[in-house]
Gaussian input, Z-matrix of N, CA and C with variables (Angstrom, degrees):
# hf/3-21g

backbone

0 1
 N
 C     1     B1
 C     2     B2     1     A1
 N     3     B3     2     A2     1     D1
 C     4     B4     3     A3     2     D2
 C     5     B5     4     A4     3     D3
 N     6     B6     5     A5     4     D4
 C     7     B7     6     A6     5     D5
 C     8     B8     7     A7     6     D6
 N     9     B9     8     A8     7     D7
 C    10    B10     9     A9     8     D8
 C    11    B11    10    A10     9     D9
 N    12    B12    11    A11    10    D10
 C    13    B13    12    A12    11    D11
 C    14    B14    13    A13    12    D12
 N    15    B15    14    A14    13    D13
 C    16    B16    15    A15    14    D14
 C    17    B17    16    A16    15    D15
 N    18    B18    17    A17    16    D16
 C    19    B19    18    A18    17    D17
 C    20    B20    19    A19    18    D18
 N    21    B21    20    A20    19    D19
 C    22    B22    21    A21    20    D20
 C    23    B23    22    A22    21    D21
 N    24    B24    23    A23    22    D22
 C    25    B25    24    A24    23    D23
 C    26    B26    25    A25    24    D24
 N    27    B27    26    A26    25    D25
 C    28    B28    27    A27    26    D26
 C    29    B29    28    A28    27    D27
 N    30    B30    29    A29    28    D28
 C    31    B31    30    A30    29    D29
 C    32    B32    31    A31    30    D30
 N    33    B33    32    A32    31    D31
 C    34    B34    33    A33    32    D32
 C    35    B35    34    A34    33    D33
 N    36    B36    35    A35    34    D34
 C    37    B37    36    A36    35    D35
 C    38    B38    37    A37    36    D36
 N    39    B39    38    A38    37    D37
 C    40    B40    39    A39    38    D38
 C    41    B41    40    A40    39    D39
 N    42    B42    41    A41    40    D40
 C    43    B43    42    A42    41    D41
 C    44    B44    43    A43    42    D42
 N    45    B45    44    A44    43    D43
 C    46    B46    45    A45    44    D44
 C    47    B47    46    A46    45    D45
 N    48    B48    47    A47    46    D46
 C    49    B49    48    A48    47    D47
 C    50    B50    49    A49    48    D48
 N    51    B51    50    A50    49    D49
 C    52    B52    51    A51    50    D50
 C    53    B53    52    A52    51    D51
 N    54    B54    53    A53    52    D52
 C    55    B55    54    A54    53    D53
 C    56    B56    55    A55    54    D54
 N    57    B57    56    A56    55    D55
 C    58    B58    57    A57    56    D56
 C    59    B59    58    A58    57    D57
 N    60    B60    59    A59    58    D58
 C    61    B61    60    A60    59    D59
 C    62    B62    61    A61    60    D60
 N    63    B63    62    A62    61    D61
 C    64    B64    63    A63    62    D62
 C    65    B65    64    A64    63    D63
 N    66    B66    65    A65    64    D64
 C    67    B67    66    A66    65    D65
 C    68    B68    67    A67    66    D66
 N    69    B69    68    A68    67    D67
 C    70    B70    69    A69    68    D68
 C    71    B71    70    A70    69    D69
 N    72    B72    71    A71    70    D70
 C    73    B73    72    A72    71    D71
 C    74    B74    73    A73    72    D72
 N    75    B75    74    A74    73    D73
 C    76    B76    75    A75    74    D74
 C    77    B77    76    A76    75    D75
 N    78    B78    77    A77    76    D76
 C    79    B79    78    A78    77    D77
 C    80    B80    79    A79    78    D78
 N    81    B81    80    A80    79    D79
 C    82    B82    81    A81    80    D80
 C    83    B83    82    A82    81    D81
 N    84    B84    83    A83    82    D82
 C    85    B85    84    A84    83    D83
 C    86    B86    85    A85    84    D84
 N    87    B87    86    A86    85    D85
 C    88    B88    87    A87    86    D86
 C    89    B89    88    A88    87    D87
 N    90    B90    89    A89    88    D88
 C    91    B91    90    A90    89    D89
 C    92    B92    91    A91    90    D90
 N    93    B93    92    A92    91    D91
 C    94    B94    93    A93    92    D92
 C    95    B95    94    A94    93    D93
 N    96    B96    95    A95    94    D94
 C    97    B97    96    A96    95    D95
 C    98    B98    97    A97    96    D96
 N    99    B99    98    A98    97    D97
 C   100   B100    99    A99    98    D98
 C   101   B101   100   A100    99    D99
 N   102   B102   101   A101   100   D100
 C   103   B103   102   A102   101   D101
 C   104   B104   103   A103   102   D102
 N   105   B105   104   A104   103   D103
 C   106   B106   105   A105   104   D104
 C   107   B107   106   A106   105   D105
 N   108   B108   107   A107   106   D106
 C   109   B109   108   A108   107   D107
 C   110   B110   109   A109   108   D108
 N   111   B111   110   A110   109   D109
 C   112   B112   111   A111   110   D110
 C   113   B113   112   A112   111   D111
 N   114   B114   113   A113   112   D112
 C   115   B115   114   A114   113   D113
 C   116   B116   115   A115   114   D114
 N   117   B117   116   A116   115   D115
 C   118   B118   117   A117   116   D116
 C   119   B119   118   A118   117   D117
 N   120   B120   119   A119   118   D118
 C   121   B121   120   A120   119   D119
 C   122   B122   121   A121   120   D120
 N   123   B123   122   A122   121   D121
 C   124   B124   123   A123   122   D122
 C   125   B125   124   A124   123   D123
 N   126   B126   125   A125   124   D124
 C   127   B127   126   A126   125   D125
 C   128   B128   127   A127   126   D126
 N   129   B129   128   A128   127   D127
 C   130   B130   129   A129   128   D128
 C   131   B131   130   A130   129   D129
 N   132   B132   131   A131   130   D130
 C   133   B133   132   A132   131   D131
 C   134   B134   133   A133   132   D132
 N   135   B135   134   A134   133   D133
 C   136   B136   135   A135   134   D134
 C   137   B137   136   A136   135   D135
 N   138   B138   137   A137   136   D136
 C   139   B139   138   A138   137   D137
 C   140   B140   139   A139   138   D138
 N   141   B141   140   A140   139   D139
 C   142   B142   141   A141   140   D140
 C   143   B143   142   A142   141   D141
 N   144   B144   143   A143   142   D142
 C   145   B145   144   A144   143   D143
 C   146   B146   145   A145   144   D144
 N   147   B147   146   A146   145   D145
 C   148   B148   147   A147   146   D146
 C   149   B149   148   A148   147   D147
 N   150   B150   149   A149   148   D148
 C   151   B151   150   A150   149   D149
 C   152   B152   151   A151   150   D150
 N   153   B153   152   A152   151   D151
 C   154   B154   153   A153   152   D152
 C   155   B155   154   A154   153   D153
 N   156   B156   155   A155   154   D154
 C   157   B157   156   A156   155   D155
 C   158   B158   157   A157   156   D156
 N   159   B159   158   A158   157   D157
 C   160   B160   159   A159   158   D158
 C   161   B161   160   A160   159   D159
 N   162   B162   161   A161   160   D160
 C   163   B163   162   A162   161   D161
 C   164   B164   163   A163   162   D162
 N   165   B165   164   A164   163   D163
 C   166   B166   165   A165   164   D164
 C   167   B167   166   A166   165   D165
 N   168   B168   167   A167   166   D166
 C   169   B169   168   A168   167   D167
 C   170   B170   169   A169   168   D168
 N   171   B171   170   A170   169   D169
 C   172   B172   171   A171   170   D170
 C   173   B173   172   A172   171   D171
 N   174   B174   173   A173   172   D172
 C   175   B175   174   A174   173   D173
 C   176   B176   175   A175   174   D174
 N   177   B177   176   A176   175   D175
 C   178   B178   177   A177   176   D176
 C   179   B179   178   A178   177   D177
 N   180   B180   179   A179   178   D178
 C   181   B181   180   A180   179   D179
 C   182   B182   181   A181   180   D180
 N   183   B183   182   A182   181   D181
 C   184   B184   183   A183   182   D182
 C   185   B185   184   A184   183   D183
 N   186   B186   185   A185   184   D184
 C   187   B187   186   A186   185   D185
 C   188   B188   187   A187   186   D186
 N   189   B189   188   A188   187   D187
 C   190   B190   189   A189   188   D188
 C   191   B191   190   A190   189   D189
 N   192   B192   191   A191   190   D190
 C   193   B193   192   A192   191   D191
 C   194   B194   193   A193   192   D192
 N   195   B195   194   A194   193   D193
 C   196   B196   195   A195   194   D194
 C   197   B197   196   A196   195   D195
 N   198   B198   197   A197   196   D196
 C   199   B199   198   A198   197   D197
 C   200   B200   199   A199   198   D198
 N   201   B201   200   A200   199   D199
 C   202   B202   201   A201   200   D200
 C   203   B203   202   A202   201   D201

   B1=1.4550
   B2=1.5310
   B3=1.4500
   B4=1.0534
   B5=1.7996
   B6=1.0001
   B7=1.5084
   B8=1.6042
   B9=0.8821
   B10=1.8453
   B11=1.9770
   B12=1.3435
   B13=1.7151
   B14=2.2157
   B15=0.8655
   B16=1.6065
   B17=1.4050
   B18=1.2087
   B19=1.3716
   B20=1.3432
   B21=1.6624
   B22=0.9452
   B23=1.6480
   B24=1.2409
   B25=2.0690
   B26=1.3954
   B27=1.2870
   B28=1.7696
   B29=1.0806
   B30=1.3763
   B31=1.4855
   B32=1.2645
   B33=0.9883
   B34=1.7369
   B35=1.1380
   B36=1.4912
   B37=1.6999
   B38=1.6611
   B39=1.5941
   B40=1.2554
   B41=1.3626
   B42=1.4734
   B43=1.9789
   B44=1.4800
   B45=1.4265
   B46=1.3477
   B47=1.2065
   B48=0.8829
   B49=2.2550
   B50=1.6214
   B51=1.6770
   B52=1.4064
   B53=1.6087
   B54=1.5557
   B55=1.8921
   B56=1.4958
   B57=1.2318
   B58=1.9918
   B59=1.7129
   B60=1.2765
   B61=1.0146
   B62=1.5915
   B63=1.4298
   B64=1.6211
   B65=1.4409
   B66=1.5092
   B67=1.7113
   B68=1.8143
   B69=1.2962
   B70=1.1976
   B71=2.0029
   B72=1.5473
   B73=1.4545
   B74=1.4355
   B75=1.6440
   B76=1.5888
   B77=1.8086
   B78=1.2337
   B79=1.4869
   B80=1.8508
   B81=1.4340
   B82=1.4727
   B83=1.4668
   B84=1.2412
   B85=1.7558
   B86=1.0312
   B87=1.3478
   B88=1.7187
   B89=1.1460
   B90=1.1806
   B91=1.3533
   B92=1.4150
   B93=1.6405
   B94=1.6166
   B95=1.4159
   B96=1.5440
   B97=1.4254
   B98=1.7863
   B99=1.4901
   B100=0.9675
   B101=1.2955
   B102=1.6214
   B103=1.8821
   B104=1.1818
   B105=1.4024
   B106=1.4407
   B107=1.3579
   B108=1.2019
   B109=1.7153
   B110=1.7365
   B111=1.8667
   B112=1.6363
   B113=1.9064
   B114=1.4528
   B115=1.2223
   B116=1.7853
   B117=1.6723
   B118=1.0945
   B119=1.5492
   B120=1.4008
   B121=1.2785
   B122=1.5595
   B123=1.1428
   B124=1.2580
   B125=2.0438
   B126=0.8876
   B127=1.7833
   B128=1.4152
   B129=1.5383
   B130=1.2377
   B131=1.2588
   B132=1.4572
   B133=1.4547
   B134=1.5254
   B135=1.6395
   B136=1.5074
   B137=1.2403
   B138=1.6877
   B139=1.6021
   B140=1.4766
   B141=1.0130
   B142=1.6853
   B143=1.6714
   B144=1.4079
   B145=1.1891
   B146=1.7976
   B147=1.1906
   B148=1.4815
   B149=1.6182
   B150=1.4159
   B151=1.7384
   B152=1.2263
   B153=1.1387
   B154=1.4455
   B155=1.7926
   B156=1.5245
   B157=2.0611
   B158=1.2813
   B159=1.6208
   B160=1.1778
   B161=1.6993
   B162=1.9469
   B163=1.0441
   B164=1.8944
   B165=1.0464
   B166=1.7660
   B167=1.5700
   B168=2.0605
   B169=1.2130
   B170=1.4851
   B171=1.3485
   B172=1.3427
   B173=1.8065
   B174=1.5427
   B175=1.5155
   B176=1.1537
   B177=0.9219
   B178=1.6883
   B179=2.4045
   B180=1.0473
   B181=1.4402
   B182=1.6890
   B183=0.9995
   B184=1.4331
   B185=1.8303
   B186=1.1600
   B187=1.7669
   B188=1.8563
   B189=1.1528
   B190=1.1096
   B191=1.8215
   B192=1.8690
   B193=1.0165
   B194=2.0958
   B195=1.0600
   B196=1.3573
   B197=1.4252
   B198=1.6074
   B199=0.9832
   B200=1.9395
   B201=0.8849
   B202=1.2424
   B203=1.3985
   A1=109.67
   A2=128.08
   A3=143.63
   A4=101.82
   A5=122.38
   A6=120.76
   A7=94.63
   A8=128.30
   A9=115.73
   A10=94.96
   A11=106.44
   A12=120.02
   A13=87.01
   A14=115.99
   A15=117.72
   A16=101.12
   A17=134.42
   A18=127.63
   A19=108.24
   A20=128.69
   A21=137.44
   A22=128.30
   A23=84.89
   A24=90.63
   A25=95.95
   A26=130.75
   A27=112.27
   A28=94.08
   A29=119.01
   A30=112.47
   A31=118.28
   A32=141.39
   A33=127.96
   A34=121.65
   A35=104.30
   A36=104.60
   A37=104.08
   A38=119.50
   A39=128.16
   A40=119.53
   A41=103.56
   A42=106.44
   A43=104.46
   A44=126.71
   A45=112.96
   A46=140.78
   A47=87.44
   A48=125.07
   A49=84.91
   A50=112.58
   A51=103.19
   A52=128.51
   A53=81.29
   A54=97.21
   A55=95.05
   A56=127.59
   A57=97.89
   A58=123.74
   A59=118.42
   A60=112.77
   A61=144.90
   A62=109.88
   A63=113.56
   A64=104.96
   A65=113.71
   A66=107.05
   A67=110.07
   A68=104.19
   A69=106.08
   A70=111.92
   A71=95.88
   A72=100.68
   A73=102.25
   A74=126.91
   A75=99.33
   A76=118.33
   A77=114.71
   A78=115.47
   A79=97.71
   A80=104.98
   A81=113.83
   A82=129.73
   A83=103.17
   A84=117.30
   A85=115.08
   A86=143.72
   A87=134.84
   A88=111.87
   A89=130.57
   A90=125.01
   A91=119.03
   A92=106.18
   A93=127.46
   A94=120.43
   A95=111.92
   A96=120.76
   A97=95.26
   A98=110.19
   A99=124.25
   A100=114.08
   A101=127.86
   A102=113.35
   A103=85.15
   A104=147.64
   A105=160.18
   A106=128.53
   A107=122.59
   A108=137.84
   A109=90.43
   A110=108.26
   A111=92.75
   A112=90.84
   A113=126.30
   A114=109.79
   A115=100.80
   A116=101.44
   A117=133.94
   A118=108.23
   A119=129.48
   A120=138.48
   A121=103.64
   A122=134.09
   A123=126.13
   A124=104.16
   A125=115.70
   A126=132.26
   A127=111.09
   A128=120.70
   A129=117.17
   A130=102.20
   A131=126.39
   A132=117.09
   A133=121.86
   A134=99.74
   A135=94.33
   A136=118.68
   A137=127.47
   A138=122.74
   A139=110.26
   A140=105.61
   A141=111.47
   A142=98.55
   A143=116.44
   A144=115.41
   A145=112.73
   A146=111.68
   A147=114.13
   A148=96.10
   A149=112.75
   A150=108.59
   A151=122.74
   A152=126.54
   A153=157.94
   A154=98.15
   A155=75.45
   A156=88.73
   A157=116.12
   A158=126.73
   A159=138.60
   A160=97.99
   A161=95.05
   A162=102.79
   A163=120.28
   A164=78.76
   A165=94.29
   A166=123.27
   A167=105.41
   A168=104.40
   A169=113.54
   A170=106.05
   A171=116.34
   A172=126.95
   A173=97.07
   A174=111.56
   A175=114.34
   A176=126.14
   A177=113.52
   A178=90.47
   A179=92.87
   A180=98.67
   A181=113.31
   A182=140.22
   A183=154.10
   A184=103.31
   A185=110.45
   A186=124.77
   A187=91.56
   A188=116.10
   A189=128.15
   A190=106.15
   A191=98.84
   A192=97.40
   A193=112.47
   A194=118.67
   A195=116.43
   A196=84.81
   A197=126.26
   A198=122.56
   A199=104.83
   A200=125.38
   A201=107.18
   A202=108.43
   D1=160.03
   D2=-154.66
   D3=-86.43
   D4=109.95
   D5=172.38
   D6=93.06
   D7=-32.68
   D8=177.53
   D9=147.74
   D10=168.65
   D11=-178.68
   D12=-60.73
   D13=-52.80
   D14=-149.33
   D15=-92.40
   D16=51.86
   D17=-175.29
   D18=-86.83
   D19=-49.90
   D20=160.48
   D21=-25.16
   D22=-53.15
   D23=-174.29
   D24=-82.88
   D25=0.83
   D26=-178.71
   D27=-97.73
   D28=-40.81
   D29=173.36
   D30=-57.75
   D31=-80.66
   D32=156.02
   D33=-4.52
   D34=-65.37
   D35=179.38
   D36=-44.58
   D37=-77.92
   D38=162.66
   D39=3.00
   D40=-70.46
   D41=-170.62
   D42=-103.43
   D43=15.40
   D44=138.37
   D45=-81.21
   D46=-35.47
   D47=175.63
   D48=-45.57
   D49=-60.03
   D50=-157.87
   D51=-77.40
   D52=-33.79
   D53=172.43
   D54=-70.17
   D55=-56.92
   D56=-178.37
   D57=-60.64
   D58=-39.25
   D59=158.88
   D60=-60.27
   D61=-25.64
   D62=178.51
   D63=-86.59
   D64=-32.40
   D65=-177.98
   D66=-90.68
   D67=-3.94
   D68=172.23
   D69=-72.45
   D70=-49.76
   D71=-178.41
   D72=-77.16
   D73=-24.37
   D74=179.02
   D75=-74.65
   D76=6.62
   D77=-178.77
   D78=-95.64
   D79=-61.89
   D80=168.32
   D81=-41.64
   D82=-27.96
   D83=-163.08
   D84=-143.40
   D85=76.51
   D86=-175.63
   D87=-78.73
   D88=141.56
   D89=146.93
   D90=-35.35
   D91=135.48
   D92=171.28
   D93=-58.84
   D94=-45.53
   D95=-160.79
   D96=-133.26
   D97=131.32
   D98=174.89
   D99=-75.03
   D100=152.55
   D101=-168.36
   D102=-101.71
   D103=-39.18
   D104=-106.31
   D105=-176.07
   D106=117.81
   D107=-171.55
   D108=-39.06
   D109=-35.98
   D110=-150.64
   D111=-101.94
   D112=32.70
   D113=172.75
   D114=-84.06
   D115=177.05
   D116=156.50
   D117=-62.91
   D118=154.79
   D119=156.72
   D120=-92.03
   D121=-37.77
   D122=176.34
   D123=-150.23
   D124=155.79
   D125=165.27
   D126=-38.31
   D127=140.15
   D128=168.50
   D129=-70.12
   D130=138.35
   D131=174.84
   D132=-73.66
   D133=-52.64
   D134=-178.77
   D135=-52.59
   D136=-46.30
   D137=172.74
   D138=-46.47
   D139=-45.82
   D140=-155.11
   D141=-63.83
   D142=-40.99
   D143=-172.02
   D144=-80.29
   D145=-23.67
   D146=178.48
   D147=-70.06
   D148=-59.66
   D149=177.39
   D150=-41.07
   D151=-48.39
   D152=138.82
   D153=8.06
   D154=-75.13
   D155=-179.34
   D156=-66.40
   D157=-50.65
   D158=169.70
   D159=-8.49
   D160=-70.47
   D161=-150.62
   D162=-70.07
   D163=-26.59
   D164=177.60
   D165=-70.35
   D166=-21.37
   D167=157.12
   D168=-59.68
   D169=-66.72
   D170=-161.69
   D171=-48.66
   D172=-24.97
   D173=156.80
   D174=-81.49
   D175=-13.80
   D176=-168.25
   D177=-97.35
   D178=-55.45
   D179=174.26
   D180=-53.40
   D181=-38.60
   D182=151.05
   D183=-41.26
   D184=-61.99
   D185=-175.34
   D186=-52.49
   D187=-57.76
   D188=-159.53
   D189=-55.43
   D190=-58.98
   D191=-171.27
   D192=-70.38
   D193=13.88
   D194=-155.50
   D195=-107.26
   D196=-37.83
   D197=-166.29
   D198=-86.56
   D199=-14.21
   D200=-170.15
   D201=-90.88

């Protein structure tokens, strides 16, 4: 197979890792300085935190499948 048997679950692993981690720090950590009249001052929390999980399934399910 093209790139290796496990390409799939790294990728998952990959863009779960990131969706739990980036919406994790945008609730934890806002940006200081706004770039744009049309930003946010801070993250919706409730989204941010459901994505949050999204993402932490999908890594943890990825971890899972890599290991078996």
């Amino acid at each position: 197979m093209f790139l290796g048997e496990n390409l799939l679950a790294w990728l998952v692993l990959a863009l779960g890792g990131a969706l739990f981690v980036g919406n994790l720090l945008a609730v934890i950590k806002p940006p200081q300085v706004a770039r744009a009249e049309t930003d946010l001052t801070k993250a919706p929390v409730a989204r941010s935190i459901v994505m949050s999980l999204v993402g932490l399934v999908a890594a943890v399910w990825a971890v899972a499948s890599l290991l078996q």
